[in-house]
N, C-alpha and C positions, 0 to 999 in steps of 0.2 A: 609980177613977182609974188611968191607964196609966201605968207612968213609965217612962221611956226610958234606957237604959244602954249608953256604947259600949263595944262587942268589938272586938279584935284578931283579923281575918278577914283570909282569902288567896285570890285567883281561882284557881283550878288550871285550868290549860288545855295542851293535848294535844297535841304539835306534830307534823309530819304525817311519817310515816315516810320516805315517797318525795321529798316536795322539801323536808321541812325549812327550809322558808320560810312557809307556811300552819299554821293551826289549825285541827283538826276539829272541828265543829258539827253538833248533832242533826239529819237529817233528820227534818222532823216528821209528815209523811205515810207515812214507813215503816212498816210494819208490825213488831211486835215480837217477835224470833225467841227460843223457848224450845225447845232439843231436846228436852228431859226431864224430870221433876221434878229431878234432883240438881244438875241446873244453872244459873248463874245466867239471866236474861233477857238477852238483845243488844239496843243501838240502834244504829239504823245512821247512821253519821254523814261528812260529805261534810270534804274540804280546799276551806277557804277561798281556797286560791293555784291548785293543779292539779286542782283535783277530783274527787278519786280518791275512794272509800270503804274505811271499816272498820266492825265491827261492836266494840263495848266494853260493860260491862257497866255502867259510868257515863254518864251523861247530860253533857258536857263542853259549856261549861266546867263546874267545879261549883265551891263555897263551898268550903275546908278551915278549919277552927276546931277550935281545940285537935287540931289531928293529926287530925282525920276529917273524910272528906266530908261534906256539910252537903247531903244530895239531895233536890233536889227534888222529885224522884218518891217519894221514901220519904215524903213530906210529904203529896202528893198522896193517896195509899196511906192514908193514916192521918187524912187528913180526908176522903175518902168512906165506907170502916169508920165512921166515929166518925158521919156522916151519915145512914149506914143505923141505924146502931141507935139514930137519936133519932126515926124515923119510925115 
C-alpha cells in the first residue's frame, strides 16, 4: 500500500542576469557540456523574456526541500543505474 505524506517544498528558479525580467529554462536539445572529469556537467538554458543563454550546473527550475535541490537529473541518474543492474 502507498501512503501519501505532504512536504514543505520550494520551486527555485533562476532569473536572468541580463534582463532580469525572464527565467532560465533547460534547453533540452542541447547538448551536455562536461570539460573534464573534476568538473561539474553544464546545461544550457535559454531566458524566458530575452533569450539569451547560460550554461549552470543545475537543471532550473529545480525542487529545494529541506535546503537542497531535489534534481531531477540526479533522479534520472539513479533510476537507469538501478535499471541496468536489474537486467
Amino acid at each position: 500500500m502507498i501512503r501519501k505524506i505532504k512536504v514543505k517544498a520550494e520551486k527555485m528558479e533562476f532569473i536572468c542576469d541580463e534582463c532580469k525580467a525572464g527565467v532560465m529554462r533547460l534547453i533540452k536539445a542541447a547538448p551536455v557540456v562536461k570539460a573534464n572529469k573534476t568538473q561539474p556537467k553544464l546545461y544550457r538554458h535559454y531566458c524566458t523574456n530575452c533569450k539569451c543563454e547560460a550554461q549552470f550546473s543545475v537543471i532550473y527550475p529545480a525542487i529545494l526541500y529541506r535546503e537542497s535541490p531535489f534534481l531531477m537529473a540526479d533522479l534520472l541518474k539513479q533510476a537507469s543505474k538501478e535499471s541496468i543492474l536489474k537486467l
